[in-house]
Backbone as a printed PyTorch tensor [residue, N CA C, xyz], in Angstrom:
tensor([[[ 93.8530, 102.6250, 116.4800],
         [ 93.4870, 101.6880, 115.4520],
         [ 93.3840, 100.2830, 116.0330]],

        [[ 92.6660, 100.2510, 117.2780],
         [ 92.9700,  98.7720, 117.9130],
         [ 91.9220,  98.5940, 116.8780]],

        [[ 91.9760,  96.7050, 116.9250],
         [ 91.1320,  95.7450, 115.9770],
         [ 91.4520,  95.6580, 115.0930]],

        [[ 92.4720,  96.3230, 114.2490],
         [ 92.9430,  96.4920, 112.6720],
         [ 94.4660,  95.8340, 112.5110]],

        [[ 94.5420,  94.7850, 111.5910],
         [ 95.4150,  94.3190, 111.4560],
         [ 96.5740,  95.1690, 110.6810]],

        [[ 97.7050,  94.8980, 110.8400],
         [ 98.9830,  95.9120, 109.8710],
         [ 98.4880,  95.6680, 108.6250]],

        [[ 97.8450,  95.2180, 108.0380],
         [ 97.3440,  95.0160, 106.4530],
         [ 96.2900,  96.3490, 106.4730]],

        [[ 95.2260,  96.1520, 107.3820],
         [ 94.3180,  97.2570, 107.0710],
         [ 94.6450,  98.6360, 107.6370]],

        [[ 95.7360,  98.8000, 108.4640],
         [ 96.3410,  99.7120, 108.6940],
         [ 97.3180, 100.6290, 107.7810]],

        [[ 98.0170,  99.7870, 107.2350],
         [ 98.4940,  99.8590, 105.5190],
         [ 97.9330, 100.5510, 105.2300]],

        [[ 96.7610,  99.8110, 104.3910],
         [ 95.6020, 100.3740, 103.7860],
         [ 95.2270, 101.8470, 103.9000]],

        [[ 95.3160, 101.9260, 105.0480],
         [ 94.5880, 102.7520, 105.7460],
         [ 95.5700, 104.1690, 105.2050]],

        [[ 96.8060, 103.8200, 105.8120],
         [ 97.7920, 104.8650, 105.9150],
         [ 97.8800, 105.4140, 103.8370]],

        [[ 98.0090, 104.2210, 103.2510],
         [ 98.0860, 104.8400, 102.2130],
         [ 97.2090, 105.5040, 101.3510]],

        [[ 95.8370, 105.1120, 101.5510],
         [ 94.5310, 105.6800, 101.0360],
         [ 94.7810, 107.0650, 101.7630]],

        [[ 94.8840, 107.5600, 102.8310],
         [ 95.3740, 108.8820, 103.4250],
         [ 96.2980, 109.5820, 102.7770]],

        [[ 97.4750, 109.0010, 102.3380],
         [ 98.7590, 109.3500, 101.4200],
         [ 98.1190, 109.8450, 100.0230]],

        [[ 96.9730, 109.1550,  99.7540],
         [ 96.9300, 109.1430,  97.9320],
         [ 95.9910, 110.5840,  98.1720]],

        [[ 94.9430, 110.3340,  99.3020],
         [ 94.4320, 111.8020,  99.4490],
         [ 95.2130, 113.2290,  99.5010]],

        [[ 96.0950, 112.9610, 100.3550],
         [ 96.9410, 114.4140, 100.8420],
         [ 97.9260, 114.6680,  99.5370]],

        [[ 98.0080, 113.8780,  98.7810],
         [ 98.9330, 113.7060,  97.6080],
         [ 98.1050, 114.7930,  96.2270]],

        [[ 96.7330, 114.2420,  96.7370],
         [ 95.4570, 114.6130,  95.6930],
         [ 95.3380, 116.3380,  96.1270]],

        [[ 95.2650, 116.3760,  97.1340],
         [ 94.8580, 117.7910,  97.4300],
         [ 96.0530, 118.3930,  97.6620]],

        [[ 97.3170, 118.3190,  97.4650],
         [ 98.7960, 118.9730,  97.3110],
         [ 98.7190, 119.5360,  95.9680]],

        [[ 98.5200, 118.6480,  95.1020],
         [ 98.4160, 118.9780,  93.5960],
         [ 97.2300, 119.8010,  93.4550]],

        [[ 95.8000, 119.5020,  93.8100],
         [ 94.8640, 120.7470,  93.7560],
         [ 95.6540, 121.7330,  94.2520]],

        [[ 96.2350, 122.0540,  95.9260],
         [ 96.4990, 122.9590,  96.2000],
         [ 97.2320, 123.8470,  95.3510]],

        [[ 98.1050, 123.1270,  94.5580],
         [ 99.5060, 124.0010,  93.6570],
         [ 98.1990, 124.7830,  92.3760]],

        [[ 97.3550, 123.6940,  91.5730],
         [ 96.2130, 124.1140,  90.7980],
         [ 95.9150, 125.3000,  91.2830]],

        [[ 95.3900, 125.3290,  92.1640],
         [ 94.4340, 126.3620,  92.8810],
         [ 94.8340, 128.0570,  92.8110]],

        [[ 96.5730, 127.6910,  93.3760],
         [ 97.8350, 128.8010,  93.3940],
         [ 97.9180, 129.3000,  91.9570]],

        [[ 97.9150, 128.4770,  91.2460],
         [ 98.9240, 128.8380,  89.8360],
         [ 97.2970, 129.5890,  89.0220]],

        [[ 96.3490, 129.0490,  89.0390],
         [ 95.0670, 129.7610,  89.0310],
         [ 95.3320, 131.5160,  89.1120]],

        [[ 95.2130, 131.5610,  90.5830],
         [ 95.9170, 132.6570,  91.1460],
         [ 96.5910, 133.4520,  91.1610]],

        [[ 97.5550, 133.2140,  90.3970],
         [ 98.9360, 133.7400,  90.5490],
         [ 99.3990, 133.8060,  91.9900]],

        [[ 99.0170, 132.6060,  92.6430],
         [ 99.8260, 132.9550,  94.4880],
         [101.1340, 132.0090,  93.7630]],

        [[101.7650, 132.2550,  95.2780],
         [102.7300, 131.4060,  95.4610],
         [102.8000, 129.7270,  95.0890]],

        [[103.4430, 129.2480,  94.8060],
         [103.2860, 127.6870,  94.1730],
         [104.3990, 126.6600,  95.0510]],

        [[103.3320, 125.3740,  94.8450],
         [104.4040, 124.7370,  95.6190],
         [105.7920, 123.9130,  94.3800]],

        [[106.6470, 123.6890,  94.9970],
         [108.0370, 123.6520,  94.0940],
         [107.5170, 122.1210,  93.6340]],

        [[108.1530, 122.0810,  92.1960],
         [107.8680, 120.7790,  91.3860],
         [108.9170, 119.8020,  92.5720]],

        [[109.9900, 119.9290,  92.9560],
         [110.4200, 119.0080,  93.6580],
         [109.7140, 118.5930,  94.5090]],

        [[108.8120, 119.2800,  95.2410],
         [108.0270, 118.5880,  96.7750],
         [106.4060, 117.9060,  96.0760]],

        [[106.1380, 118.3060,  94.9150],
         [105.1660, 117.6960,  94.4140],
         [105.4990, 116.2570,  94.0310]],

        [[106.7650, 116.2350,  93.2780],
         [107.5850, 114.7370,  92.6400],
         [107.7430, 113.8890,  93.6880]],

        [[108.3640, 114.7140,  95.0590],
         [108.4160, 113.5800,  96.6620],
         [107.4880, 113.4670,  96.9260]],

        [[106.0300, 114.0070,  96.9470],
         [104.7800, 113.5390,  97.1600],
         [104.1680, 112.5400,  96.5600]],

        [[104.7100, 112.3950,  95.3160],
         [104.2020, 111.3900,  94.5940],
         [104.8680, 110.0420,  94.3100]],

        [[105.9550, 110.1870,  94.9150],
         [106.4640, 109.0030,  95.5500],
         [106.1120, 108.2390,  96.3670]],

        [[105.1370, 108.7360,  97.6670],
         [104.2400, 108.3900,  98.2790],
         [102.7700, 108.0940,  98.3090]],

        [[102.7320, 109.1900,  97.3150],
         [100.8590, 108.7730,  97.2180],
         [100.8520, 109.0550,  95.2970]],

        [[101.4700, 108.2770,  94.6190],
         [101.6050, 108.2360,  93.9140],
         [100.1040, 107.6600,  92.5750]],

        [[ 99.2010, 107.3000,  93.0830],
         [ 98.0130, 107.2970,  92.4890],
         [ 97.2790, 108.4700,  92.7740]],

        [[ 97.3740, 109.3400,  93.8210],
         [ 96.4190, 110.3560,  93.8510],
         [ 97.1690, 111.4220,  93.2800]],

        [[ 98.7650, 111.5130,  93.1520],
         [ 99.1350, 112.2650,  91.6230],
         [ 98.8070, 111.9030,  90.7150]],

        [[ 98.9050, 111.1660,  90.3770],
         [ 98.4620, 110.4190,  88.5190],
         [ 97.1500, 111.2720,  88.7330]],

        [[ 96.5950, 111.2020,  89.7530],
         [ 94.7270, 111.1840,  89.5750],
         [ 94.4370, 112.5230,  89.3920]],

        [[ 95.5650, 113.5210,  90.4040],
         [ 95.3620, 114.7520,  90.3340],
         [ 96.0910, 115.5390,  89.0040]],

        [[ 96.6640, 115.0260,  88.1080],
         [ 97.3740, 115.4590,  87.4240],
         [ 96.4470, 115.2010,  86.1710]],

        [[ 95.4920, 114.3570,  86.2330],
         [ 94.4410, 114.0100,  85.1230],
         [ 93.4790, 114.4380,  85.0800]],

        [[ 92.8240, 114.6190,  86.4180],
         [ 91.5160, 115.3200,  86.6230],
         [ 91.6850, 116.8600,  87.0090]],

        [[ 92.4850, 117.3230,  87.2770],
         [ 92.8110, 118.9030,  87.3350],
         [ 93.3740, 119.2580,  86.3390]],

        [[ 93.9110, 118.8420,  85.3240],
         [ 94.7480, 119.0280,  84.4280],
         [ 95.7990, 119.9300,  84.5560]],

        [[ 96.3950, 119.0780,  85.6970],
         [ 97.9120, 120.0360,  86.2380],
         [ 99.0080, 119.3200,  85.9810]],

        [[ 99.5050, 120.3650,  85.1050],
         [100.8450, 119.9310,  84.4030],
         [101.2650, 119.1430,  84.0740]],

        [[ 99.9460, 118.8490,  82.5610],
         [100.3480, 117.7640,  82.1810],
         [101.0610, 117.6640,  80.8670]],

        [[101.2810, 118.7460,  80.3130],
         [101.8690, 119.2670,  79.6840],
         [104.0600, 119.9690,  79.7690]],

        [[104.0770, 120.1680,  80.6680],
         [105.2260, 120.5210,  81.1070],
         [106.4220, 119.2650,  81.7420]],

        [[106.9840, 119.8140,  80.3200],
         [108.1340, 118.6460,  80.6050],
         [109.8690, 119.1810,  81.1700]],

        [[110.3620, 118.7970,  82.0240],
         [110.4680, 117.3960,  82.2170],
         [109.7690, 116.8590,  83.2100]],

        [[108.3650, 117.3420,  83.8920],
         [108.0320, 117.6140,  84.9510],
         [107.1140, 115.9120,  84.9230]],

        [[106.0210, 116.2560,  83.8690],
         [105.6430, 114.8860,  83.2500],
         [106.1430, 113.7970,  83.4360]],

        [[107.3720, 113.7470,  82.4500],
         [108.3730, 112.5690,  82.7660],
         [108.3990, 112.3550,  83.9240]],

        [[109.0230, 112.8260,  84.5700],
         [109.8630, 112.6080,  86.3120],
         [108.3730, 112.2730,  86.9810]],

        [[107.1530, 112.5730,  86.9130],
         [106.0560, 112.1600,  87.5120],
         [105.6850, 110.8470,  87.3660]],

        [[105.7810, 110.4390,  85.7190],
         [105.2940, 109.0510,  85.3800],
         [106.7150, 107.8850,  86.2090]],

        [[107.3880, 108.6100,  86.6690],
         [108.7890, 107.4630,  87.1570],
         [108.6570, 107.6460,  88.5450]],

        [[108.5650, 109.0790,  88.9700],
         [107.9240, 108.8790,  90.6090],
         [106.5640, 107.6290,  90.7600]],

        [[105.4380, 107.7740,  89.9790],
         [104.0280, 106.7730,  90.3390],
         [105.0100, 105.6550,  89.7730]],

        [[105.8510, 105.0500,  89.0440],
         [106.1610, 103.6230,  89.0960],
         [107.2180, 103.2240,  90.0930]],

        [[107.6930, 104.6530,  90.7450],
         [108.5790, 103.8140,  91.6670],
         [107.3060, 103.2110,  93.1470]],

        [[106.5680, 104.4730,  92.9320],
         [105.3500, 104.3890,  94.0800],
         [104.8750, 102.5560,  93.9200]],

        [[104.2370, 102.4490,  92.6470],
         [103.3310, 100.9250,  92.5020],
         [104.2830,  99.9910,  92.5200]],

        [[105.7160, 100.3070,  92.5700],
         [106.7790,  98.7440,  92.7640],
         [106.9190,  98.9340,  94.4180]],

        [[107.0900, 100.4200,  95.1270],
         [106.8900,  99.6800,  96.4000],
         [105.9970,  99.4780,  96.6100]],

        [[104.6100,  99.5000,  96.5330],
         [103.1980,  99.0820,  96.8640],
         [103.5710,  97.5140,  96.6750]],

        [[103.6780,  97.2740,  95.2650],
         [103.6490,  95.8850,  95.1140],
         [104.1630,  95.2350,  95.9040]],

        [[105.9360,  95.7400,  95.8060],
         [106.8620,  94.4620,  97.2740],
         [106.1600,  94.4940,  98.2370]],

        [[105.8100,  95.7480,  98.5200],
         [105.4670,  95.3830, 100.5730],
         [104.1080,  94.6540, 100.4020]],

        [[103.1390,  94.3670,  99.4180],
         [102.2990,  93.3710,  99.3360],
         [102.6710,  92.3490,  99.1000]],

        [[103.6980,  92.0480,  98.2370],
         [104.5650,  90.4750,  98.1300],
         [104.9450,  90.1100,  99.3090]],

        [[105.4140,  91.1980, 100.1500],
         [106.4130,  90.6600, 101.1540],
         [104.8820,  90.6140, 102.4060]],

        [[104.5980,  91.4510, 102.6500],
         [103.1110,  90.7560, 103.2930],
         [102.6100,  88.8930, 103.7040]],

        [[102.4120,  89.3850, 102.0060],
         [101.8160,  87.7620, 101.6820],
         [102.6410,  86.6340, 101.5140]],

        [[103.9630,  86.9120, 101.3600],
         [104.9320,  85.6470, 101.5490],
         [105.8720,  85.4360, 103.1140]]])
């Protein structure tokens, strides 16, 4: 990544995060479709701690489990813990 500053590297890393986040949740979709094997609501909830917009995204546009509670809940508090660290480490960036 020479030429790229830690800002667009950021960037970079987390637009990657929100993807692999996006296609974790298809992947589980895809399974439960299926009847295969599924991935565990816990490793979906730590995923979305990290790429926490491409859950929201995948959970809206696949319509995966959006219905099932407490699973819901605990998702909408994983994506706000996600956008408060987004936010600091952009505060702290820029100050």
């Amino acid at each position: 990544m020479d030429g790229l500053t830690r800002v667009d590297q950021a960037l970079i890393v987390l637009a990657v995060l929100q993807v692999a986040v996006f296609g974790l949740f298809g992947f589980d979709k895809t399974q439960a479709r299926n009847g295969d094997w599924r991935v565990r609501e816990r490793t979906l909830l730590l995923a979305a701690l990290f790429g926490g917009i491409g859950a929201w995204f995948a959970q809206h546009l696949l319509r995966h489990k959006t219905r099932k509670e407490p699973f819901r809940t605990l998702l909408g508090a994983a994506v706000a813990v996600h956008l408060i660290a987004v936010a600091a480490g952009v505060w702290w960036v820029l100050n």
